[in-house]
Structure formats: structure tokens, C-alpha cells
C-alpha positions as semicolon CSV with decimal commas, in nm:
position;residue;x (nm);y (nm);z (nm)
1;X;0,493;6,168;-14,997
2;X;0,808;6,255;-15,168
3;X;1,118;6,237;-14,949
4;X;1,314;6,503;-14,842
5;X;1,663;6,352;-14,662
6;X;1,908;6,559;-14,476
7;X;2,169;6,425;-14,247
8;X;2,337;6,526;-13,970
9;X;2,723;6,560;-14,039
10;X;2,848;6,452;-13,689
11;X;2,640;6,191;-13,570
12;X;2,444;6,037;-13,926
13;X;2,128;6,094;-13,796
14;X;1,883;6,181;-14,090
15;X;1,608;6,394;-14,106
16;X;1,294;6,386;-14,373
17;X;1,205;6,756;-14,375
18;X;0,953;6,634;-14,621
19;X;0,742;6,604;-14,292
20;X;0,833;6,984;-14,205
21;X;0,687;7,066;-14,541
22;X;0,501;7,407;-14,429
23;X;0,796;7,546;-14,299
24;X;1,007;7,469;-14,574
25;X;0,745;7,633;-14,810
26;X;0,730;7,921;-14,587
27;X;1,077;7,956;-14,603
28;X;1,074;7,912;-14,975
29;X;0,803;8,228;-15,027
30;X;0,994;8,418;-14,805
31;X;1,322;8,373;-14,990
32;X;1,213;8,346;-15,346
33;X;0,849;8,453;-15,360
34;X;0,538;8,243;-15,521
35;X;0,696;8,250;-15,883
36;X;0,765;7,906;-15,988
37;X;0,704;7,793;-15,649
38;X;0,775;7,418;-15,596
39;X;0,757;7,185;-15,246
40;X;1,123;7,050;-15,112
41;X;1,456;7,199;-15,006
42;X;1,602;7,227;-15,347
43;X;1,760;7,506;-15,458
44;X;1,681;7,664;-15,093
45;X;1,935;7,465;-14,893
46;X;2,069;7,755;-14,762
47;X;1,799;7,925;-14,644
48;X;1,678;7,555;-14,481
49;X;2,025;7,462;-14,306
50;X;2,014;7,823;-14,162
51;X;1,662;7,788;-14,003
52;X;1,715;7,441;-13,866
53;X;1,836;7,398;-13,490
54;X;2,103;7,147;-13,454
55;X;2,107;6,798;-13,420
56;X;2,077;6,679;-13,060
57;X;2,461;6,555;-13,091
58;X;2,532;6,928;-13,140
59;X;2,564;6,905;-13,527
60;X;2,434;7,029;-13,848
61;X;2,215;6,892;-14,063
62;X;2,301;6,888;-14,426
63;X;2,125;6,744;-14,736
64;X;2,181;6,439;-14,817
65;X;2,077;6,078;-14,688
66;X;2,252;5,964;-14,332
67;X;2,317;5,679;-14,238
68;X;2,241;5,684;-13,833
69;X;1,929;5,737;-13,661
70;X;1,611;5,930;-13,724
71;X;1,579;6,286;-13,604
72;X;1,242;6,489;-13,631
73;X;1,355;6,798;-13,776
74;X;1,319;7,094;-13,565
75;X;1,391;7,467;-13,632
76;X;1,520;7,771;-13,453
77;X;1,210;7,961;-13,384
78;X;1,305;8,318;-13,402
79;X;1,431;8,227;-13,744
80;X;1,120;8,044;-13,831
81;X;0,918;8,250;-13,705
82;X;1,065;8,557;-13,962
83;X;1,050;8,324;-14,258
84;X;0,686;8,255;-14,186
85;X;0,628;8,641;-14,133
86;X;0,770;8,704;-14,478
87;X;0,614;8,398;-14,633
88;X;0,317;8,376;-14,546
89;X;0,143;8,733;-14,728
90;X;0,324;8,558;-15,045
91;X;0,138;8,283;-15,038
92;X;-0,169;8,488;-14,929
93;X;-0,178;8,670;-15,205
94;X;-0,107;8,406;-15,489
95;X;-0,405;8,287;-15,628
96;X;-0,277;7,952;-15,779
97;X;-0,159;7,817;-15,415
98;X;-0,484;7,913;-15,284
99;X;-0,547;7,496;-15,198
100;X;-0,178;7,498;-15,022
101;X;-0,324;7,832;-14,878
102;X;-0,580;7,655;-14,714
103;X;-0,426;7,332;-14,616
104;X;-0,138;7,517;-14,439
105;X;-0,316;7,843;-14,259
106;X;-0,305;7,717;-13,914
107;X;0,069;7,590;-13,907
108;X;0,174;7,901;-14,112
109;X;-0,014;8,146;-13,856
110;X;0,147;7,938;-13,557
111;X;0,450;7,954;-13,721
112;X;0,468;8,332;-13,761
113;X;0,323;8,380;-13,413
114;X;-0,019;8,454;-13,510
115;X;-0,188;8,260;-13,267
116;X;-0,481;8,470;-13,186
117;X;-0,603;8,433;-13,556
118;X;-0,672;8,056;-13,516
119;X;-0,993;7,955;-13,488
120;X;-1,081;7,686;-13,225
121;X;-1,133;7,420;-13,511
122;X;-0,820;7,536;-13,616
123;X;-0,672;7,479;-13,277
124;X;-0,815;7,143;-13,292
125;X;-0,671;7,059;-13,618
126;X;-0,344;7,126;-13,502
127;X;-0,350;6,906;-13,166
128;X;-0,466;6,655;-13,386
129;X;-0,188;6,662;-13,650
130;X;0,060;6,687;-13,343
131;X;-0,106;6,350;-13,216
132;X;-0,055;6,203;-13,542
133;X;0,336;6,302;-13,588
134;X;0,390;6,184;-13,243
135;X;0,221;5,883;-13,285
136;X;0,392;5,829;-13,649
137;X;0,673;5,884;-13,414
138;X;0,628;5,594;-13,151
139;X;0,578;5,352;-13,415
140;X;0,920;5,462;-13,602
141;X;1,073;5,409;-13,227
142;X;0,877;5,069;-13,148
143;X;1,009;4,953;-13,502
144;X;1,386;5,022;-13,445
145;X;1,349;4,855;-13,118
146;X;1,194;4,554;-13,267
147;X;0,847;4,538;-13,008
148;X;0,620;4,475;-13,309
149;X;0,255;4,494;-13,058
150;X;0,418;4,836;-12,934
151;X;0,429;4,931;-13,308
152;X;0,130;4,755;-13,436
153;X;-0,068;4,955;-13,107
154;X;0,060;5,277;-13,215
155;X;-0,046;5,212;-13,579
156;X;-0,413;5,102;-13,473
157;X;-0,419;5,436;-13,281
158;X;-0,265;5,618;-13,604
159;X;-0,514;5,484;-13,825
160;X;-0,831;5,550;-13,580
161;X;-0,702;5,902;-13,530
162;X;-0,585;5,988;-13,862
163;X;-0,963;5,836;-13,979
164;X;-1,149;6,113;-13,769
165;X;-0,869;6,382;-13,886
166;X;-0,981;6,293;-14,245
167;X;-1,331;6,284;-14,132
168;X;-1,338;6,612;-13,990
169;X;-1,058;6,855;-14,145
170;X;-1,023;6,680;-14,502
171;X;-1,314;6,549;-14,630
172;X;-1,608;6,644;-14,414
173;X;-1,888;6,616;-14,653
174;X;-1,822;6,251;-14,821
175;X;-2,048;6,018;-14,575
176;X;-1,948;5,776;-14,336
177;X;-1,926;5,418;-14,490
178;X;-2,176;5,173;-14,306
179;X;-2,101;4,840;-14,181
């Protein structure tokens, strides 16, 4: 996965919004439309800063590598939630991201509060990529603080989890390998 680094200007903490790709797409379409569509913040940085809630120092996040801790990025939901209004019918009706299409429906309906489209297995999916950020999460924290088994436990669970994820959501008809 391609990186995506913004910073904080008041603290250093940096933020990889390549992780926050769906809302940074929707937020593209909404801005620019499908034409020449591309994944990332560039050229949109704008449109990005604007939507995403300040660091927990209080600060703003700008692009550009920092140099302090890691942040998830986060952004302010009423703001989201518009971009992802707008954005998603653009990418519903552009035939060439109908794969993207796919891959992000139930984060893009979430994200423009269109909750009672999702499907239960789309529910599912969605509790389980939450799992897997927050586990990708603990072993980023059990890293920095140097407990290796805390990490290497998270990571076993990450794998495991991320296993049945690809099992079920990505690749449901390729058949389990025996041992």
C-alpha cells in the first residue's frame, strides 16, 4: 500500500491517510468527479485538511511526513458525511471504478449515513475490518513500547482474522488449502 503521510503541525504526530483511503476517494468524487480519478490526497489537500478533525494536541494536520507519534486519522463527520453524499452517486455511476465500487460500498454508505442499505454481511464486513485496524493498531502501540509477545499476539490475531476476512469477503470461492 502506497503511503499517504500528513503531519500534525503542533505536536509532529503523523498520520497515513493512505489507511482512510475510502474517504479520501469519496472526497475526491465529490470535489472533482470520476474523470481522471486517482487514489491519494494529491492535488485534493484542501478538500482533505478541511474534512479532517484535529489532532488530539488540538492541531492540524498537514501533508507532509512528521516526525512525532502516530495518529489514526479521523474526520469531522458532518463534513464527511457531505463528501460521501456527493461522492458516492459519482462513483456509482462510473463504470470503470465499478471494482472500487464494490470494494468500498459499505464504508461509502456508512460514511454518507446510509446505514439502512447495508446488508448484514455487509455489517459483518465492516466489524471485521474495524477489528483488523484496531488490531493493526495494538501492534503499532506494542511496537513503540518495545513488548515484542504483546506485538507478536496481536499479529497472530491479525493474521487469523485477516485469513477469515479474505476467506469470506475477498476471495470466497478459491478453496481452503489442506494440511
Amino acid at each position: 500500500m502506497a503511503s499517504d503521510p500528513w503531519s500534525c503541525g503542533a505536536c509532529g504526530a503523523t498520520a497515513d491517510l493512505a489507511t482512510a483511503s475510502v474517504q479520501v476517494g469519496l472526497i475526491r468524487l465529490a470535489a472533482h468527479g470520476a474523470s481522471g480519478f486517482r487514489l491519494g490526497s494529491d492535488g485534493i489537500e484542501n478538500e482533505v485538511g478541511g474534512a479532517l478533525s484535529p489532532c488530539t494536541c488540538g492541531g492540524r494536520f498537514t501533508p507532509g511526513a512528521g516526525a512525532g507519534t502516530h495518529a489514526a486519522p479521523a474526520f469531522d463527520s458532518p463534513i464527511m458525511r457531505d463528501a460521501a453524499a456527493r461522492g458516492w452517486p459519482v462513483l456509482e455511476a462510473e463504470p470503470s471504478l465499478a471494482t472500487l465500487r464494490e470494494v468500498w460500498r459499505p464504508r461509502a454508505l456508512l460514511l454518507a449515513g446510509r446505514e439502512d442499505e447495508l446488508s448484514r454481511e455487509d455489517v459483518l464486513r465492516l466489524r471485521l475490518e474495524d477489528k483488523l485496524a484496531a488490531l493493526q493498531a495494538e501492534v503499532e502501540r506494542a511496537t513503540a513500547a518495545g513488548d515484542v509477545d504483546a506485538a507478536e499476539t496481536a499479529h497472530a490475531r491479525y493474521i487469523e482474522l485477516g485469513t477469515t476476512y479474505v476467506r469470506r469477503f475477498v476471495r470466497p470461492d478459491e478453496p481452503v488449502a489442506s494440511s
